[in-house]
C-alpha positions as CSV (number, residue, x, y, z in Angstrom):
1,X,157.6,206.5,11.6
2,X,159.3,203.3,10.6
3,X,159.9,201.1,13.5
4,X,161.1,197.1,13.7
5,X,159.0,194.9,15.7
6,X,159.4,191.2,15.5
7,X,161.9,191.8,12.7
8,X,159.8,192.8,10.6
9,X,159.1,196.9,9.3
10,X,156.8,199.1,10.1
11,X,155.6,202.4,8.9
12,X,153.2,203.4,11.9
13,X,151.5,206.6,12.2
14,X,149.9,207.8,15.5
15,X,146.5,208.9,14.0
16,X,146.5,205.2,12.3
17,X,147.0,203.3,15.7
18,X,144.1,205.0,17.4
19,X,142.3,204.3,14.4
20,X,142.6,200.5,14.3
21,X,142.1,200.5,18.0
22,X,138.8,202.3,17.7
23,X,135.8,200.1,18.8
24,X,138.5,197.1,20.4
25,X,137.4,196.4,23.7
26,X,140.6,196.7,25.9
27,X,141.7,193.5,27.9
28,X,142.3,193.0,31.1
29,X,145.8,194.6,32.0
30,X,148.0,192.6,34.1
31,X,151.4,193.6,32.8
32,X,152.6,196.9,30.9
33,X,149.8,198.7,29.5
34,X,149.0,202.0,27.1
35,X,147.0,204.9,27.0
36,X,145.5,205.1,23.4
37,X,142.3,207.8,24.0
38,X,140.9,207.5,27.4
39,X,141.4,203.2,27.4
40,X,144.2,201.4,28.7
41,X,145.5,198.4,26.7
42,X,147.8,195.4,27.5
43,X,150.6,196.5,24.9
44,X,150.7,193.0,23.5
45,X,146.8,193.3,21.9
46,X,147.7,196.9,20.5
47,X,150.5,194.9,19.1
48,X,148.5,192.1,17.6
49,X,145.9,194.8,16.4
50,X,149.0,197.0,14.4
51,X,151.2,194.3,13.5
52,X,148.9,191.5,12.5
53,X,151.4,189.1,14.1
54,X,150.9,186.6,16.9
55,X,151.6,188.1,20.6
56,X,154.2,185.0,20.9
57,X,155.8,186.4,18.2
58,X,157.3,190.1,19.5
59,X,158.1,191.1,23.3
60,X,156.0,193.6,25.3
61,X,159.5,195.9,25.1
62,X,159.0,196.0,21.5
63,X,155.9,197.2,20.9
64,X,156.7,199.6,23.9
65,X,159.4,201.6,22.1
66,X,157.5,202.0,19.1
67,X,154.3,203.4,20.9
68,X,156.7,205.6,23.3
69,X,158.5,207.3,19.9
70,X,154.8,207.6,18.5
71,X,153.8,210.0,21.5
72,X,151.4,207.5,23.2
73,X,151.7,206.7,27.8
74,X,153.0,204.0,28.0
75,X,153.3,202.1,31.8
76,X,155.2,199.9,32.9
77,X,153.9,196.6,35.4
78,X,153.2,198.1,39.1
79,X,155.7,196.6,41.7
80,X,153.8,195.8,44.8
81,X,155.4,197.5,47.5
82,X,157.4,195.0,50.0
83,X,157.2,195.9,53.8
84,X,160.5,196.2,55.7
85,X,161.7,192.6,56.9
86,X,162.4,193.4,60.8
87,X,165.3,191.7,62.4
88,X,163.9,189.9,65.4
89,X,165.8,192.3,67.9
90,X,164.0,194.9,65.7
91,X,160.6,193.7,66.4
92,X,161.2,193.4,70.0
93,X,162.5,196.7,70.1
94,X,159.5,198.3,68.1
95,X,157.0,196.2,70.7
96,X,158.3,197.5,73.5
97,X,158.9,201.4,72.0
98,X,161.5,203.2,71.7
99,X,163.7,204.5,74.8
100,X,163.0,208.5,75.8
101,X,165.8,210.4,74.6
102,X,166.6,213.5,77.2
């Protein structure tokens, strides 16, 4: 499949990219991330590894796109959940339970 990343073409092929990942130990991931075999990998050092380029050089979204139309899981960075900001009647209210309703 021919695919732009960085501005520059592509012809990837999904048996290729597990290939040239074979035997890389996957980094850390701390933002989006793929599923190539039973690993995940940081989608910028699958990038580097298929492109040859510099990670500064294409975006995370990029190589993303490609991966996704190749057939590969691709996730995107967890969002920590935020607890509900209580107004301070709220909190009062929750402290001191809520009325019996009849």
């Amino acid at each position: 499949m021919r695919c732009v990343i960085a501005r520059f073409p592509f012809d990837l092929i999904k048996s290729d990219v597990q290939e040239s990942m074979k035997g890389i130990k996957p980094e850390p991931v701390t933002g989006e991330s793929v599923i190539i075999g039973r690993r995940h990998y940081p989608v910028k050092q699958v990038g580097e590894v298929i492109t040859g380029q510099d990670r500064r050089d294409f975006s995370a979204s990029e190589v993303t796109r490609a991966l996704t139309r190749l057939g590969f899981t691709c996730r995107a960075v967890p969002t920590p959940a935020v607890p509900p900001v209580l107004t301070p009647l709220e909190t009062a209210s929750a402290l001191l339970g809520a009325p019996e309703r009849v």
